[in-house]
C-alpha positions in Angstrom: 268.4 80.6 246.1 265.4 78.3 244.3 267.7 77.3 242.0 269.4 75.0 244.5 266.1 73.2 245.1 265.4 71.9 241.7 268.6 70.4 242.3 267.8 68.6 245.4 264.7 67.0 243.9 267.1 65.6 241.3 269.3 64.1 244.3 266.5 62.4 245.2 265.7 60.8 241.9 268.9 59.8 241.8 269.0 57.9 245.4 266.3 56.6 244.3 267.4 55.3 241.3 270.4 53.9 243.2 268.7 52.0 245.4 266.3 50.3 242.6 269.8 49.2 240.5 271.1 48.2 244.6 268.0 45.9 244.3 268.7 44.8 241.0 272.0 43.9 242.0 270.9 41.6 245.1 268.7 40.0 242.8 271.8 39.5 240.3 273.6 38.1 243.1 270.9 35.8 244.5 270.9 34.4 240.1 274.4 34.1 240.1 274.6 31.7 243.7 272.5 29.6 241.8 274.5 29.5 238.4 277.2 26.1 238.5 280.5 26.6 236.2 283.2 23.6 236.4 287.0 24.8 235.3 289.3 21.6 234.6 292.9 20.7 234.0 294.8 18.1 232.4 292.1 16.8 230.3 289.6 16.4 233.8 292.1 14.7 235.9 291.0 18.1 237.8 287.9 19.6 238.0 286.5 22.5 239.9 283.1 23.6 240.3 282.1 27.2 241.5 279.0 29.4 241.4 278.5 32.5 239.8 280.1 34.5 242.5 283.0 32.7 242.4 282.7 30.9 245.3 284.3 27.0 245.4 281.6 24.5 245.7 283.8 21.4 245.0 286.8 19.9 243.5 286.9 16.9 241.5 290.5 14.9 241.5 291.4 11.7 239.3 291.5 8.5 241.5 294.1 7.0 239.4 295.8 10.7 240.2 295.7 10.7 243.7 296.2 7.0 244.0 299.4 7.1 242.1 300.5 10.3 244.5 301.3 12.7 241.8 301.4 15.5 244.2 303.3 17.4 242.0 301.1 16.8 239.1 298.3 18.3 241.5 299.8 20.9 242.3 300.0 22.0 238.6 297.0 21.5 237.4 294.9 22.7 240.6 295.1 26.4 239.8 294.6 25.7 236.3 291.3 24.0 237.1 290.8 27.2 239.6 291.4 29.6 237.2 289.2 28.0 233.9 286.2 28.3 236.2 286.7 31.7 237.3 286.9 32.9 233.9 284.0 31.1 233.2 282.1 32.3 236.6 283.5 36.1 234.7 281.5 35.6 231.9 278.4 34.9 233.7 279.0 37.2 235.8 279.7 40.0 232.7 276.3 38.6 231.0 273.9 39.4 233.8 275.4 42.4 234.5 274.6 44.0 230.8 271.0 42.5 231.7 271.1 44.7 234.8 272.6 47.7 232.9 270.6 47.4 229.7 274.5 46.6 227.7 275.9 49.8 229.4 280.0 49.2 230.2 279.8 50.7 233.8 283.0 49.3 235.3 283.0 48.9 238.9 279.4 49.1 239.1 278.8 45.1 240.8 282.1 46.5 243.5 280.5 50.1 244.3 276.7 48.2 244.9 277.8 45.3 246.5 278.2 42.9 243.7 281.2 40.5 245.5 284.5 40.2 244.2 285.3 40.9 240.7 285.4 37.6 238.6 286.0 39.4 235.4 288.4 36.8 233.2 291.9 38.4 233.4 292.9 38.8 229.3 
């Protein structure tokens, strides 16, 4: 019947380890807000600019572009823009992460501790 409390102590090591890497991650998080990536399209006609996290913090269009009304053209190169800078928000995102896990491939680490949406680059 002891035997079961040398296992308990070990649960607590381990919530406590869980909670340091759930501090580690808020830490990763608060880096990554700060970290700009632009994506663009069509040579810059478009450009988008995100943070780490993924989240949109402004879009850049062509004057000439919108002046002209290519609409269409837009519409094309907008997700392409999108997309660029979330595979490059992905590979900050992937870099601080190995900080956080010492290089360890723990997939679904960042979703299971809070780390936001997952802006890993889509092969």
């Amino acid at each position: 019947m002891l035997k079961g409390l040398g296992q308990l102590a070990n649960l607590g090591n381990i919530m406590k380890q869980a909670q340091e890497m759930n501090s580690k991650m808020q830490a990763l998080n608060e880096q990554l807000k700060t970290k700009r990536v632009t994506g663009s399209a069509g040579g810059g006609l478009v450009e988008v600019e995100i943070n780490g996290l993924g989240e949109v913090l402004a879009v850049r269009l062509d004057e000439d572009l919108v002046a002209k009304g290519e609409r269409e053209m837009l519409e094309d190169l907008l997700p392409t823009a999108f997309n660029s800078a979330k595979a490059k928000a992905g590979e900050l995102h992937q870099q601080a992460m190995a900080e956080v896990t010492g290089g360890l491939d723990l997939p679904g680490l960042g979703d299971m501790l809070g780390g936001g949406d997952d802006t890993t680059p889509t092969p």
